[in-house]
C-alpha positions as CSV (number, residue, x, y, z in Angstrom):
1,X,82.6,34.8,81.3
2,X,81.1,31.2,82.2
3,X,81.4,28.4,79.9
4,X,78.6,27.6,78.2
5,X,77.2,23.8,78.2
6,X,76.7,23.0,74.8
7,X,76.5,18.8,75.3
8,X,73.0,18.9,75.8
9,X,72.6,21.4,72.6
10,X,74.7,19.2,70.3
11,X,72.5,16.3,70.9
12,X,69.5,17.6,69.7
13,X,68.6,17.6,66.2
14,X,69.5,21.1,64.4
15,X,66.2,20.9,62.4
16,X,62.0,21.0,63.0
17,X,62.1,17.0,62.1
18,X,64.1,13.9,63.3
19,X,64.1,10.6,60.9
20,X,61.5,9.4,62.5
21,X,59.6,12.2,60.9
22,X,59.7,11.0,57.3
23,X,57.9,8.7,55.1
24,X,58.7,6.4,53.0
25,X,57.8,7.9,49.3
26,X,54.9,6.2,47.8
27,X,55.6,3.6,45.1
28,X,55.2,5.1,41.8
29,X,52.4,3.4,39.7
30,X,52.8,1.0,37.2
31,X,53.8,2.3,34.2
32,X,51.3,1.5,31.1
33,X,52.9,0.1,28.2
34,X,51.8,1.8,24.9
35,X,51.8,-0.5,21.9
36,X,53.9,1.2,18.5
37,X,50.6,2.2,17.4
38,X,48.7,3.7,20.3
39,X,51.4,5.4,20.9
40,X,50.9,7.5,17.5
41,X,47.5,8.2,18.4
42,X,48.5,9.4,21.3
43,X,51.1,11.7,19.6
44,X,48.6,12.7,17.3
45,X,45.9,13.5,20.0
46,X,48.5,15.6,21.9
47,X,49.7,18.1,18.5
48,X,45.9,18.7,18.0
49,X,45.3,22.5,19.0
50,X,42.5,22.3,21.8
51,X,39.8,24.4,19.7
52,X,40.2,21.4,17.1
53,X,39.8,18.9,20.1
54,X,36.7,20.9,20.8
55,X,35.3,20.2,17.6
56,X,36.2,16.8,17.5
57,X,33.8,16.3,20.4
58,X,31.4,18.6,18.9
59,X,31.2,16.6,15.7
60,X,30.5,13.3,17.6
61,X,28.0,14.8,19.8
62,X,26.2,15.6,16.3
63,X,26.3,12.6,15.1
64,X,25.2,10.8,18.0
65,X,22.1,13.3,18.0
66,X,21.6,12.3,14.5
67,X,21.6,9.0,14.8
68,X,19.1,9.6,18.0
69,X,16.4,11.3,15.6
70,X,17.0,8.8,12.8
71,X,16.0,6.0,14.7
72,X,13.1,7.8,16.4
73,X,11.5,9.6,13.3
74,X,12.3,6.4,11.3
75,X,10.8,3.9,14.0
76,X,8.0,6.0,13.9
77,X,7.3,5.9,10.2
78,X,7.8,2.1,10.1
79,X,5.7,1.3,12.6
80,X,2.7,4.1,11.2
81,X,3.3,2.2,8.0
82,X,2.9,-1.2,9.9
83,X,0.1,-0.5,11.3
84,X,-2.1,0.8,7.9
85,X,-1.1,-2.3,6.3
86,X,-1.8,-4.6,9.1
87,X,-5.0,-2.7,9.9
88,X,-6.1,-3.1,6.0
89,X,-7.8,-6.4,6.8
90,X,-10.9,-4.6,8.6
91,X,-10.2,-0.9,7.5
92,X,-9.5,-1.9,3.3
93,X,-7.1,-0.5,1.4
94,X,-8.0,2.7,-0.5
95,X,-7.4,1.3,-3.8
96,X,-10.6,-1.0,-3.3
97,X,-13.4,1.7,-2.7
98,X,-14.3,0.7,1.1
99,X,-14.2,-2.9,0.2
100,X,-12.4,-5.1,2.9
101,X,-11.2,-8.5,3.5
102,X,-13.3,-8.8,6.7
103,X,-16.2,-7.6,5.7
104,X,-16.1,-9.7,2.7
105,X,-15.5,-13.1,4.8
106,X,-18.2,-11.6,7.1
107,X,-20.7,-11.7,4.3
108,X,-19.2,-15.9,3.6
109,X,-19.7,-16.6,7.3
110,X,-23.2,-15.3,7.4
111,X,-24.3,-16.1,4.4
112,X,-22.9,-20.2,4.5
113,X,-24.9,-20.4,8.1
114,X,-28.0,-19.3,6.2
115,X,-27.5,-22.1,3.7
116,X,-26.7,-24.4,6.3
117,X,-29.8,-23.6,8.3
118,X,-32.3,-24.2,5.0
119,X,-30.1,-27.8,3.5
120,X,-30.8,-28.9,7.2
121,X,-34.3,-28.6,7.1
122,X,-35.1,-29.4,3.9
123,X,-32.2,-32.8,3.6
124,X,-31.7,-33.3,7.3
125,X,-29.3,-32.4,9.8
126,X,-27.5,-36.1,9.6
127,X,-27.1,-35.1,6.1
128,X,-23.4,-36.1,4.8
129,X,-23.4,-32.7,3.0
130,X,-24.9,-31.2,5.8
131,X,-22.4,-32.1,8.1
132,X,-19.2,-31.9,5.9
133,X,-20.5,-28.1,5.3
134,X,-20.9,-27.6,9.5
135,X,-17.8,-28.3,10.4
136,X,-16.2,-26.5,7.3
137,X,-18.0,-23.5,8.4
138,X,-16.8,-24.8,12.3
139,X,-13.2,-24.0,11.1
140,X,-13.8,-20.7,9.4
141,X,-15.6,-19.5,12.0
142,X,-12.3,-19.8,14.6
143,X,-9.9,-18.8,12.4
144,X,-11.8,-15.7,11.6
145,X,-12.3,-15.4,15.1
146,X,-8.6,-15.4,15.8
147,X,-7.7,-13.2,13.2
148,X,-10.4,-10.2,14.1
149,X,-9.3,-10.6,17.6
150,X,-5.8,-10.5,16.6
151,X,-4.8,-14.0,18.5
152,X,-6.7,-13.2,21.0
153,X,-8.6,-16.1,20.3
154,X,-7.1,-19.1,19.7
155,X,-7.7,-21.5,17.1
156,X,-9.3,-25.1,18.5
157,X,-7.3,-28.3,18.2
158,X,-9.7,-29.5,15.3
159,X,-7.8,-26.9,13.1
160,X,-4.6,-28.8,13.3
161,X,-5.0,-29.3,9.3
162,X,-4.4,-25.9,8.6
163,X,-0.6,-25.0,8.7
164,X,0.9,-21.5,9.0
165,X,-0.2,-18.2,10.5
166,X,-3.6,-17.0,11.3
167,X,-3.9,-15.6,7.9
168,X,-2.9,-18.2,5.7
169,X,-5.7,-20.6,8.0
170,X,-8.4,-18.7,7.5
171,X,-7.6,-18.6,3.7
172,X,-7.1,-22.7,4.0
173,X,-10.9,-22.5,5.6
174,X,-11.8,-20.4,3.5
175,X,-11.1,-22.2,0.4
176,X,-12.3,-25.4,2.1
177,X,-16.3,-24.3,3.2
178,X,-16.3,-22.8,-0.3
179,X,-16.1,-26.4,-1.5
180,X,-18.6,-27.8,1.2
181,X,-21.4,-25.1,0.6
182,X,-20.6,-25.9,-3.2
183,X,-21.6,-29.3,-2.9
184,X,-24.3,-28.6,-0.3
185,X,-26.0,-26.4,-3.1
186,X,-25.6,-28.9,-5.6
187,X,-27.3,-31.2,-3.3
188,X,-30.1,-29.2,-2.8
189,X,-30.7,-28.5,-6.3
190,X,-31.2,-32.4,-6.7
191,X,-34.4,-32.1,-4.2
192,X,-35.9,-28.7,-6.0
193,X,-38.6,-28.8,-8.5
194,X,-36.6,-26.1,-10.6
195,X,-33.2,-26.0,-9.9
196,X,-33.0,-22.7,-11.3
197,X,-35.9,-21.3,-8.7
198,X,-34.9,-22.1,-5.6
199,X,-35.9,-19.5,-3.1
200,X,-33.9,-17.6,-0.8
201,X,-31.2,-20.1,-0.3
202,X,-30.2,-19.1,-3.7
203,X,-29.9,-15.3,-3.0
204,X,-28.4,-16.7,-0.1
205,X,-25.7,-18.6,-2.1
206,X,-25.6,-15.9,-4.9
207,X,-24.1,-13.5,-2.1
208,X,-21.9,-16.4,-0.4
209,X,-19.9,-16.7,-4.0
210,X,-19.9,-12.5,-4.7
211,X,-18.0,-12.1,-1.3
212,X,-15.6,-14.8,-2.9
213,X,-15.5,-12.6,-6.2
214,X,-14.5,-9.5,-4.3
215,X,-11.8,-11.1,-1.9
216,X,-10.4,-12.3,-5.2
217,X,-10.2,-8.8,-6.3
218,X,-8.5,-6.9,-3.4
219,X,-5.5,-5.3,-3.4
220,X,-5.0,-6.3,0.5
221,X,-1.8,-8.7,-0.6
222,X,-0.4,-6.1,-3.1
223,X,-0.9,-3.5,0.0
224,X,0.8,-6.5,1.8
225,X,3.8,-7.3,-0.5
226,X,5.2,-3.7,-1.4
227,X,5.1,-3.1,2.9
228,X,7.2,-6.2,3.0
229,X,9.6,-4.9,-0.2
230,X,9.8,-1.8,2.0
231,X,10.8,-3.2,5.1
232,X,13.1,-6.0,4.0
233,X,15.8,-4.4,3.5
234,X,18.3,-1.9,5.6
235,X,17.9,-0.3,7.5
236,X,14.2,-0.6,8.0
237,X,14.8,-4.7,8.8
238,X,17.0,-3.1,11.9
239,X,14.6,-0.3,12.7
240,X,11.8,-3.4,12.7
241,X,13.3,-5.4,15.3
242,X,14.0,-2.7,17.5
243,X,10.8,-1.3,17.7
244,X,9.5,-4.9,17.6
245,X,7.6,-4.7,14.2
246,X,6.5,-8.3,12.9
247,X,5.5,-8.9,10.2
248,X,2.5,-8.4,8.1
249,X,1.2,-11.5,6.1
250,X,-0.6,-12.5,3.2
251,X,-4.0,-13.9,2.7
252,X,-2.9,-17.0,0.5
């Protein structure tokens, strides 16, 4: 029997790899370091039974939901509330029988130009009183403006004596033509034969000083004040901001 010739047999590897044929093991990752008290959430977390897990997740779910359609519905009752009170000034509040604030300052504009119109004629239109009354009514007339067109319109320069919002101006002007058409009247009382018979201008001014009578009488800033109770608080203050509800104010 031949010898076999193993040399060439014993040199090669006995296996399917050489070393070249291996790789290094990837580095293990970092370990993350638990703090004493993480690591007993963690404990706890890993004792719960799954179906308790579950419910965990299905409890926050809820409550996220919740929270979703408490900030919706409640958004949308602020801001219907928001806009009845802030829409009393031309609509009225139901308390006052279809009497409103802008119908009522309406009748003041309307009714001062009228008495304007007749004391300029009948004392002049270089008239001190004349003139004191024209630019009261000036004034009333833009910050009525602005409030009707809700800023729209903006308030002239001249009107830098009034301070505060739209609202509290136009009651400023207000108060301030009801003084000027008072002494306008007064003035033309002095040139009548009958101070007591004085024509249309005193229809005219009897109408200016009802429309006074009735703003005086509105419920508009109680309307105005119990919103404002309403909303001050949490967590309608939060609700307010997020929906971007301002706030309403008061004629005074």
């Amino acid at each position: 029997m031949a010898n076999a010739d193993f040399s060439r047999q014993q040199n090669r590897p006995t296996g399917g790899f050489d070393a070249s044929s291996y790789r290094a093991a990837a580095p293990a990752e970092e370990e993350v370091r638990l703090t004493p008290f993480q690591q007993k959430l963690a404990d706890l977390e890993k004792a719960l039974p799954a179906a308790l897990s579950r419910q965990a997740v299905a409890a926050a779910l809820s409550i996220v939901v919740m929270l979703g359609c408490f900030v919706g519905f409640g958004g949308a009752k602020l801001r219907a509330k928001y806009d009845t009170v802030k829409n009393g000034f031309t609509t009225g509040v139901a308390a006052d029988s279809g009497y409103t604030l802008n119908e009522e300052l309406t009748t003041r504009l309307n009714t001062a130009a009228n008495i304007i119109t007749t004391a300029s004629n009948t004392l002049g239109a270089d008239s001190a009183e004349v003139q004191t009354a024209q630019a009261a009514l000036d004034s009333f007339s833009a910050c009525l403006g602005a409030v009707q067109s809700d800023g729209k319109i903006h308030a002239p320069d001249s009107l830098s004596v009034y301070t505060g919002g739209r609202m509290h101006m136009l009651y400023q002007s207000n108060e301030t033509l009801g003084t000027a058409i008072g002494q306008l009247y007064a003035k033309l009382q002095e040139q009548a034969a009958d101070p007591m018979k004085m024509g249309a201008v005193q229809g005219q001014y009897s109408q200016f000083n009802s429309a006074q009578t009735i703003i005086s009488n509105l419920h508009y800033n109680d309307a105005v004040q119990s919103y404002q109770k309403d909303v001050g608080g949490f967590p309608a203050s939060v609700l307010g901001k997020l929906f971007g509800i301002q706030e309403v104010e008061l004629f005074a």
